[in-house]
N, C-alpha and C positions, 0 to 999 in steps of 0.2 A: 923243254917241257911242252910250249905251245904247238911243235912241230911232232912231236910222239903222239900230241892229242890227235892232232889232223892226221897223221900216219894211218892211225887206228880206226879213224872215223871214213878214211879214204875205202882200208882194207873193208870195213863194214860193212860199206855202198859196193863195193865192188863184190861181196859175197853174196850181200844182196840183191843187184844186180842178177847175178849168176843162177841164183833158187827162181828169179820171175820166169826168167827165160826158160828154164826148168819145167816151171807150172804150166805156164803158157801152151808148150810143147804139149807137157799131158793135157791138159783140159782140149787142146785141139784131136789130141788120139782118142781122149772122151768124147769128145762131141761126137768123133767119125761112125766109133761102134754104135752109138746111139741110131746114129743115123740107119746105119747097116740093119741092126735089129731090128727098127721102124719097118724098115723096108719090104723087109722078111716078114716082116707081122702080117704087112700092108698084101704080100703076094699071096701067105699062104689064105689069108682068112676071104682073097678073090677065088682061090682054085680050092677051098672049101664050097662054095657056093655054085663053082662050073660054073660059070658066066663065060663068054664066048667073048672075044676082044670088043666085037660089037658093042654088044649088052652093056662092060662095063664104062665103055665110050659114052654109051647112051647115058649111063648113071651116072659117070662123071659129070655130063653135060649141063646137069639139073631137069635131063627128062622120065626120073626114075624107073623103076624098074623094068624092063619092056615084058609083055605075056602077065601083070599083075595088072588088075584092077585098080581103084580106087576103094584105100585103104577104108575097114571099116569103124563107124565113128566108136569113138569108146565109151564105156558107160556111163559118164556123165552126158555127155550127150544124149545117149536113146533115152535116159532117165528124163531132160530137158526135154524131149522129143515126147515123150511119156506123158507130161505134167499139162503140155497142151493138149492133147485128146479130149 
């Protein structure tokens, strides 16, 4: 009886075993498309804007955008800016 118990408990781990290895597998083919996706998002939404390899080197770099100014302040600002006058 005690040997049919382990039998069973062996088969279990070993089924279970089987389903990780399983999941594993997909959760890593999940992860891939995610990534792909990302990537794709990441291309198309640079060649929405035409940036030139340049450009997006430069914004990558932390030197924002090149041929843009200095962003205008938003309205709590000029309202701040306002208040002192």
């Amino acid at each position: 009886m005690a040997t049919n118990k382990i039998d069973r408990i062996d088969r279990e781990i070993a089924k279970t075993r089987e389903k990780l290895a399983e999941y594993q597998n997909r959760l890593r083919e999940l992860e891939a498309q995610k990534t792909e996706a990302e990537n794709l998002q990441i291309v198309q939404l640079v060649r929405a804007v035409r940036m030139t390899p340049q450009e997006l080197n430069t914004l990558l770099s932390g030197g924002g955008i090149p041929g843009m100014g200095a962003s205008a302040p938003d309205a709590q600002e000029k309202e701040e800016n306002h208040d002192e006058i």
